[in-house]
One Martini backbone bead per residue (centre of mass of N, CA, C, O) as a GRO file, in nm:
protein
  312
    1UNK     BB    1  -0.799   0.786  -1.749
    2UNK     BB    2  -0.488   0.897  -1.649
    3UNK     BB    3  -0.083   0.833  -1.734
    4UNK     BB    4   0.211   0.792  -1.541
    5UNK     BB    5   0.558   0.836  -1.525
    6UNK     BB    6   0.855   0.769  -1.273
    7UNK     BB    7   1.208   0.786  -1.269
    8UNK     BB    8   1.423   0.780  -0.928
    9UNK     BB    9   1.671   0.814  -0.794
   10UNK     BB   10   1.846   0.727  -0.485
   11UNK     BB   11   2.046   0.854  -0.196
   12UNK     BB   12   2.191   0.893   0.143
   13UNK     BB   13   2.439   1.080   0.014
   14UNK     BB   14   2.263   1.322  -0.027
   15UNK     BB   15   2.470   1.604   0.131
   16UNK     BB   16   2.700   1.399   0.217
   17UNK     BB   17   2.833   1.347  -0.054
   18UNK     BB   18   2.890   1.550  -0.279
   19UNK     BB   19   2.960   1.644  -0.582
   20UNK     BB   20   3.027   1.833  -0.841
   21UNK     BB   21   2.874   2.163  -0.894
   22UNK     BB   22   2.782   2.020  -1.205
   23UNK     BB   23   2.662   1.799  -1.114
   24UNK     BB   24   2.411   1.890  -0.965
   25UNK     BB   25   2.294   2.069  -1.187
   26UNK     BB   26   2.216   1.832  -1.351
   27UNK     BB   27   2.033   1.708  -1.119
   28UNK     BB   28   1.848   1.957  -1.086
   29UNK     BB   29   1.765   1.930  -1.399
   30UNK     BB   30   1.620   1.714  -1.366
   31UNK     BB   31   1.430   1.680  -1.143
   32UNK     BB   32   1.301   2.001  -1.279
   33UNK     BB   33   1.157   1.812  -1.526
   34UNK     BB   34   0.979   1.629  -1.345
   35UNK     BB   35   0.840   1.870  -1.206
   36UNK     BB   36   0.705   1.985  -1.443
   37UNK     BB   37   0.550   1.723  -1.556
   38UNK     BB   38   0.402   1.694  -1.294
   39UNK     BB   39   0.248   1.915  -1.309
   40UNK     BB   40   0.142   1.858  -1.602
   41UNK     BB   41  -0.034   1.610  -1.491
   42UNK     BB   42  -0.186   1.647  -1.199
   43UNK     BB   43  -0.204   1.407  -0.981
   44UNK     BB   44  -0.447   1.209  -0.784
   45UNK     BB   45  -0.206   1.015  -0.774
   46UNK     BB   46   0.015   0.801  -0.603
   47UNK     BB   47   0.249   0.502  -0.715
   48UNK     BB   48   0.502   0.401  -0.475
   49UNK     BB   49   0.807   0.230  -0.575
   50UNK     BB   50   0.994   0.105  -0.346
   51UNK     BB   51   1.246   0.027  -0.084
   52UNK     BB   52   1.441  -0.113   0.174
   53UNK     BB   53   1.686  -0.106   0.462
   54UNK     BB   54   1.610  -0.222   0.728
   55UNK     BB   55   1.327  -0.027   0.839
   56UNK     BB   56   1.057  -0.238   0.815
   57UNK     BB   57   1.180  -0.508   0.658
   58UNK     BB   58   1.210  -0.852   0.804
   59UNK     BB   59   1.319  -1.193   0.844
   60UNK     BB   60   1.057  -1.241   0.999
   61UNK     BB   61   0.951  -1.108   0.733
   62UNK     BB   62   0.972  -1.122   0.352
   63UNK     BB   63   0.829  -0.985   0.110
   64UNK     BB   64   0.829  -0.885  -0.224
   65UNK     BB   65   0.546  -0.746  -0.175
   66UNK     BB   66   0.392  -0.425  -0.063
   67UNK     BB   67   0.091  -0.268   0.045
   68UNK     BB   68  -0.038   0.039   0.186
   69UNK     BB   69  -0.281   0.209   0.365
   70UNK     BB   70  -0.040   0.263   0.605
   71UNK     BB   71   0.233   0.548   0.674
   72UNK     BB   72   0.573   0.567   0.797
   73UNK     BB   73   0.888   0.761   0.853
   74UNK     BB   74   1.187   0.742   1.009
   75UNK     BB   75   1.415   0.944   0.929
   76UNK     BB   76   1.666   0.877   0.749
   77UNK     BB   77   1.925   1.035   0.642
   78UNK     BB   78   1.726   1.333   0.695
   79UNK     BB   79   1.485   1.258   0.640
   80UNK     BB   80   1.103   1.264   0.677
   81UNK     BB   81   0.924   1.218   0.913
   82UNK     BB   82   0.614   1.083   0.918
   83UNK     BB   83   0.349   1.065   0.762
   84UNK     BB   84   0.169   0.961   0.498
   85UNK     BB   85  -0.080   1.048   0.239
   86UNK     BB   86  -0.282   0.765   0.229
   87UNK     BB   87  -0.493   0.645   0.024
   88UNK     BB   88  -0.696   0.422   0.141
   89UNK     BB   89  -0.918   0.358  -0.069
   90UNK     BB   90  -0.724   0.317  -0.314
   91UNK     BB   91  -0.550   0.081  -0.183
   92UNK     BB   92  -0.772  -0.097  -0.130
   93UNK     BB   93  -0.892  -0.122  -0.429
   94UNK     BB   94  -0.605  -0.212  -0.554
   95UNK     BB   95  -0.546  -0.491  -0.377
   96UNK     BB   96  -0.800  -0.601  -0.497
   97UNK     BB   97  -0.740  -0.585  -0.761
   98UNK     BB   98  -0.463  -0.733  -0.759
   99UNK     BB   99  -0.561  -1.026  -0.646
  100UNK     BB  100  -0.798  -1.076  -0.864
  101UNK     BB  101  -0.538  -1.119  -1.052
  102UNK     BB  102  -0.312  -1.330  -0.922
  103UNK     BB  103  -0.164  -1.178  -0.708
  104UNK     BB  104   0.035  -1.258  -0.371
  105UNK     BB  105  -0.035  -0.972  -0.176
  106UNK     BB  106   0.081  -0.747   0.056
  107UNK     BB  107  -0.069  -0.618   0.342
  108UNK     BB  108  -0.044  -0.287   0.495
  109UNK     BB  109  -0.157  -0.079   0.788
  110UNK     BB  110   0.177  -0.016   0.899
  111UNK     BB  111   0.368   0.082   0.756
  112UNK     BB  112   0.775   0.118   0.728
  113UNK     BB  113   0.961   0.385   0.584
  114UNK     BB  114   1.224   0.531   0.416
  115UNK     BB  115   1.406   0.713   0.180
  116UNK     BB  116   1.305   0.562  -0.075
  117UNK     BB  117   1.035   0.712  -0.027
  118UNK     BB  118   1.092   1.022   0.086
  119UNK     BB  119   1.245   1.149  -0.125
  120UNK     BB  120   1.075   1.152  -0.408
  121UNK     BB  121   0.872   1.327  -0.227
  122UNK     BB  122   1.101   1.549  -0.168
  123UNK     BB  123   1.181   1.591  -0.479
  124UNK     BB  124   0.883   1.581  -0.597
  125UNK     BB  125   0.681   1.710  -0.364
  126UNK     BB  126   0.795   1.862  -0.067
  127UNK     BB  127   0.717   1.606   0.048
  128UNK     BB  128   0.565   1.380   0.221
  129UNK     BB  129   0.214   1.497   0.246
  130UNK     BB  130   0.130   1.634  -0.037
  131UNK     BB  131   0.017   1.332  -0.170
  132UNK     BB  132  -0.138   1.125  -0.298
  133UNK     BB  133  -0.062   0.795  -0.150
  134UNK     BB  134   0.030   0.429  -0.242
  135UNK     BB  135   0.255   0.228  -0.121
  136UNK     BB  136   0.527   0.009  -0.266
  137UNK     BB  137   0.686  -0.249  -0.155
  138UNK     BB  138   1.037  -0.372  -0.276
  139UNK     BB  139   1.240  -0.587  -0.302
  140UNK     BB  140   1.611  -0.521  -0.309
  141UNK     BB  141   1.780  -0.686  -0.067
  142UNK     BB  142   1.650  -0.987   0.044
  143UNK     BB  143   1.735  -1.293   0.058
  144UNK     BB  144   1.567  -1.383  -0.148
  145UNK     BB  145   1.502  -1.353  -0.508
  146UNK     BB  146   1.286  -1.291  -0.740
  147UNK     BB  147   1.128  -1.276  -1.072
  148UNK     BB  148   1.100  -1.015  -1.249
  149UNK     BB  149   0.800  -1.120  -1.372
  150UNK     BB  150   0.660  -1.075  -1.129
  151UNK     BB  151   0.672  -0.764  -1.096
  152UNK     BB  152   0.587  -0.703  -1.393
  153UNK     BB  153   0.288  -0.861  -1.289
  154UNK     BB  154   0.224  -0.649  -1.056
  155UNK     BB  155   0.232  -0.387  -1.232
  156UNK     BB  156   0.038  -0.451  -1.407
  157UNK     BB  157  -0.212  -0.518  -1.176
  158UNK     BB  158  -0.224  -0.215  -1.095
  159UNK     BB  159  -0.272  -0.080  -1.394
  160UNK     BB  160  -0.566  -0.231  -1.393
  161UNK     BB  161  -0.644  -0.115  -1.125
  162UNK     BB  162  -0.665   0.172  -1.186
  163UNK     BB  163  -0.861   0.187  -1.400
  164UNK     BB  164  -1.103   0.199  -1.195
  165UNK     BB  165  -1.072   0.475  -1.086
  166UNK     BB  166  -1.051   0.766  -1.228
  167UNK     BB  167  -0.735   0.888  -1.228
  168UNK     BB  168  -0.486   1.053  -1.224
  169UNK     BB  169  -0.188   0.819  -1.240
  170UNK     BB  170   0.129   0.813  -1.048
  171UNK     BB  171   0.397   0.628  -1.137
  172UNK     BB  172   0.657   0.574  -0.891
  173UNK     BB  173   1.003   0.481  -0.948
  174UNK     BB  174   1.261   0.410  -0.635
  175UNK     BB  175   1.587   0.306  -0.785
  176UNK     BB  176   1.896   0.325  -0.805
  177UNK     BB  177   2.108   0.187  -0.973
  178UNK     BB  178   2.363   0.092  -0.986
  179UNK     BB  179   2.478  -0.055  -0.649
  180UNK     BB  180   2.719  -0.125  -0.392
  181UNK     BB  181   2.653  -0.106  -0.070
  182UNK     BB  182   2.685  -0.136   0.279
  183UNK     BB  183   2.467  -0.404   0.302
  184UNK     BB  184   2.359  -0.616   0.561
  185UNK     BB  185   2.374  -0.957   0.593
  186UNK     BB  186   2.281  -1.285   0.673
  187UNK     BB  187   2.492  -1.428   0.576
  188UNK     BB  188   2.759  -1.437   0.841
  189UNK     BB  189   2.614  -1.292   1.074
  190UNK     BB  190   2.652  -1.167   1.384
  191UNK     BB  191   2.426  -1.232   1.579
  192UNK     BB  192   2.363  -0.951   1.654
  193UNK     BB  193   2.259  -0.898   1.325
  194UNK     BB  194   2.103  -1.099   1.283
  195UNK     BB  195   1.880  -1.043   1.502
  196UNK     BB  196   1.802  -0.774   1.334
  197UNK     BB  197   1.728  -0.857   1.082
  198UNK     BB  198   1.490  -1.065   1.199
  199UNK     BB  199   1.320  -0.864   1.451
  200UNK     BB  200   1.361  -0.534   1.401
  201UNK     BB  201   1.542  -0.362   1.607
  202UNK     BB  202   1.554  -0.061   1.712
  203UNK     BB  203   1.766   0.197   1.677
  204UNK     BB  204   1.963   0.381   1.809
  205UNK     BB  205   2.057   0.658   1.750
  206UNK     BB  206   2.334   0.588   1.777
  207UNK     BB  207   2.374   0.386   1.592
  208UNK     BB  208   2.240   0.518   1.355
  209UNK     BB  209   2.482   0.734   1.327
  210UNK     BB  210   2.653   0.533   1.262
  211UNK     BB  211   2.572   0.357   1.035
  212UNK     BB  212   2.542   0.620   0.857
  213UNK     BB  213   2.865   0.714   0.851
  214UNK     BB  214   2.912   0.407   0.722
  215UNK     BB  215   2.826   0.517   0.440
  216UNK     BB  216   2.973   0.786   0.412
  217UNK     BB  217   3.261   0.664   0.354
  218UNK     BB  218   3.191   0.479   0.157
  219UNK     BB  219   3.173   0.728  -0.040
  220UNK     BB  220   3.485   0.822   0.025
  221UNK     BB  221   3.580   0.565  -0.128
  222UNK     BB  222   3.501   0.551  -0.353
  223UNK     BB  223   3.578   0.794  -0.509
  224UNK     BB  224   3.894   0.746  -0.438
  225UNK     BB  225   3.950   0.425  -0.491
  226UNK     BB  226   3.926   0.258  -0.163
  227UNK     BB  227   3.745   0.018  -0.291
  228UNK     BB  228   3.549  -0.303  -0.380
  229UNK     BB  229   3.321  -0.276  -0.479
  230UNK     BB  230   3.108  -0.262  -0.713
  231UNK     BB  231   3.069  -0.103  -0.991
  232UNK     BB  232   2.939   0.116  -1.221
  233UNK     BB  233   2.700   0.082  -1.459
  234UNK     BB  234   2.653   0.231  -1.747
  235UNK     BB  235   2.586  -0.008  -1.965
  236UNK     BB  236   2.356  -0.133  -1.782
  237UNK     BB  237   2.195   0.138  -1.720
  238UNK     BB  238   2.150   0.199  -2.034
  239UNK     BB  239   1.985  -0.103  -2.108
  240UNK     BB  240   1.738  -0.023  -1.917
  241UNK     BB  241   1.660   0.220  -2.044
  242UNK     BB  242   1.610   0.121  -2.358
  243UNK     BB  243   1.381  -0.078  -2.245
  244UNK     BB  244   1.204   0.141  -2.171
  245UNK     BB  245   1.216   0.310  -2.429
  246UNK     BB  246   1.117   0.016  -2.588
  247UNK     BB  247   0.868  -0.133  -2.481
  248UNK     BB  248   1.064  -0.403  -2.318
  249UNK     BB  249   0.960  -0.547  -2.066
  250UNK     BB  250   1.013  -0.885  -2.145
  251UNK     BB  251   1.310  -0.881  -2.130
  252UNK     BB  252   1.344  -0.881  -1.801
  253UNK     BB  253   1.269  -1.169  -1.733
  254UNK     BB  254   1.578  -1.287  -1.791
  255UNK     BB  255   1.657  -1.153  -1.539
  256UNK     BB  256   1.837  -1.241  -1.305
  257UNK     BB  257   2.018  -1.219  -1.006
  258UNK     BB  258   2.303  -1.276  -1.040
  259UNK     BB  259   2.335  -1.109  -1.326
  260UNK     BB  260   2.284  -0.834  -1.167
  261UNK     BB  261   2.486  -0.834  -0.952
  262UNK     BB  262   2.713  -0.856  -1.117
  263UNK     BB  263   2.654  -0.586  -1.315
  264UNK     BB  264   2.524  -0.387  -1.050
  265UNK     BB  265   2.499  -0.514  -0.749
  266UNK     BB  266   2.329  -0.591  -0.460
  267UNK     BB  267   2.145  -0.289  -0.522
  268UNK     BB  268   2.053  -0.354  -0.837
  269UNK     BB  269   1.699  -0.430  -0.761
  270UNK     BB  270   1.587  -0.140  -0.725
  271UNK     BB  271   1.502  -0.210  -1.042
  272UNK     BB  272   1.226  -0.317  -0.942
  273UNK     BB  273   1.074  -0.028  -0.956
  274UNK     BB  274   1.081   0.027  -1.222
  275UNK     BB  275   0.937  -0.182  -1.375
  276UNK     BB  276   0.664  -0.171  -1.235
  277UNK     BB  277   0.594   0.132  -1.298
  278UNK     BB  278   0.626   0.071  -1.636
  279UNK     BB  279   0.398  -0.160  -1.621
  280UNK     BB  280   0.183  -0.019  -1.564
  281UNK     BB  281   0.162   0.203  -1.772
  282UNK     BB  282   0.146  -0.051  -1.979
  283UNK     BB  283  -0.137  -0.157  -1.915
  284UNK     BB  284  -0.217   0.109  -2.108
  285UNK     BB  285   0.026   0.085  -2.329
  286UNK     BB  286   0.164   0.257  -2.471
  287UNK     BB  287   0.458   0.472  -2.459
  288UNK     BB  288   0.667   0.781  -2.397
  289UNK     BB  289   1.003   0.894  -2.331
  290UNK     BB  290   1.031   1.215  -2.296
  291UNK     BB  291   1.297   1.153  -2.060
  292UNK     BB  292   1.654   1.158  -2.006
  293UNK     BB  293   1.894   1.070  -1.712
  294UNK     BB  294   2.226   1.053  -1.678
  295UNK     BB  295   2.488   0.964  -1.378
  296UNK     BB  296   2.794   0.871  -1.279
  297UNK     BB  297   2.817   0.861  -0.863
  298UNK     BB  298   3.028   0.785  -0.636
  299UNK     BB  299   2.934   0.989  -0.419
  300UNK     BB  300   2.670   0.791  -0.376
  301UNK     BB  301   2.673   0.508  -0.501
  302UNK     BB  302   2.568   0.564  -0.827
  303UNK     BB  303   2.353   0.562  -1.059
  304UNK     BB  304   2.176   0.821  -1.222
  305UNK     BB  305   1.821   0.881  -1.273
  306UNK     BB  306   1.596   0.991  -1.502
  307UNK     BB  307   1.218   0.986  -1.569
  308UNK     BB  308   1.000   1.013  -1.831
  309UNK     BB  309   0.621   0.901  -1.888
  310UNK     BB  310   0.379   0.872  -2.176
  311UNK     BB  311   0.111   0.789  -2.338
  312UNK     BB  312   0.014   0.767  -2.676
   0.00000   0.00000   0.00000
């Protein structure tokens, strides 16, 4: 078995609200560095680690994190809609790895995943459906939030079941990294918007588009600096990348909840899926950081960043 990993920040608001075209140039040079990547490591399953944005997973049950036997994309902000190419047996697996292994993973048979998932699929293997994935949803929005620990936990549990499939496996973590959008909470939400948070009535088209709207508004307030957003931090994302890029997985342990909103901003906690991802990696041995890519980008209300990684 050989092992790979990337980190790809996503945003709902590529193509909607895009910086100047020398950023763009950098983000698709990095983008197609990752794509290079992974030609060559050839993965014969992809480990996909996203979030949810109450798109899927609603307080009405709300585990910290899930893996899917099979999943279906709901088409959010022009991704993708329609099933991933989810291998079942692989997934099946997993799970039974990873229980057996003492972490209290949640199984869906019947996951549905939004952007977090579809966009990393559709931008580094050009569809939801081209490549054999198993989707593992990580809470990155919806408090209370457990401790990082877990994550890398469930990462490292992962990555020492996927050593039983006996095949090239790809971890993709996808989300962040510092970032605070305007995602809806449920403590003092109004009777309607909390009802929906915790029952997960889906949206008619028009709320979808308005909704989808004032996301994409809320990054020209950001862009303009006529928000009060928390802002990017770049020295807090560069801080998780050399984490990252010095097999210091351990240090994350120490990282609170509180303090990485402070630092990072409320959907901040999106990088507990590069953690995961990074750990399952780290769980068959030492890495080395082949390729780092970052920028603060307003208009999309992101840093963003581009990661690739393989085993020493």
């Amino acid at each position: 078995m050989s092992t790979a990993a990337v980190g790809l920040s996503h945003s709902p608001l590529i193509g909607k609200n895009d910086p100047a075209p020398e950023v763009l140039k950098r983000v698709d040079e990095a983008v197609a560095t990752a794509r290079e990547f992974i030609a060559r490591f050839d993965p014969q399953l992809v480990v996909l680690f996203a979030p949810d944005h109450y798109n899927g997973f609603f307080y009405k049950e709300m585990p910290p994190f899930c893996l899917a036997t099979a999943a279906h994309a709901v088409g959010d902000f022009g991704s993708s809609a329609g099933p991933l190419s989810v291998d079942t047996a692989a997934a099946e697996r997993l799970a039974a790895g990873v229980l057996a292994r003492g972490i209290d993973l949640t199984v869906s048979s019947r996951m549905t995943v939004d952007h977090g998932f579809a966009q990393p699929l559709e931008m580094l293997f050009d569809g939801i459906d081209k490549v054999p994935v198993v989707p593992v949803f990580i809470n990155g929005v919806a408090t209370p939030l457990g401790p990082v620990a877990r994550i890398r936990a469930l990462g490292t549990a992962i990555g020492q079941a996927a050593a039983d499939l006996d095949r090239r496996v790809l971890f993709l973590g996808s989300g962040g990294l510092s970032h605070d959008p305007p995602v809806p909470v449920l403590a003092g939400a109004p009777p309607r918007v909390a009802d929906a948070l915790i029952e997960g009535h889906p949206p008619t088209p028009e709320q979808r588009a308005k909704g989808e709207q004032r996301v994409v508004q809320a990054g020209r307030d950001y862009a303009a600096g006529a928000a009060t957003m928390t802002p990017i931090n770049p020295d807090w994302d560069n801080h998780l990348l050399d984490l990252l890029r010095d097999n210091a997985l351990a240090d994350f342990d120490d990282w609170t909840v509180d303090w990485m909103t402070r630092e990072g901003g409320g959907s901040a906690h999106e990088v507990r899926t590069w953690i995961a991802a990074y750990a399952a990696l780290a769980a068959g041995g030492d890495y080395e950081l082949e390729y780092r890519f970052y920028e603060a980008i307003p208009e999309w209300i992101a840093g963003f960043a581009v990661t690739t990684a393989a085993r020493r």
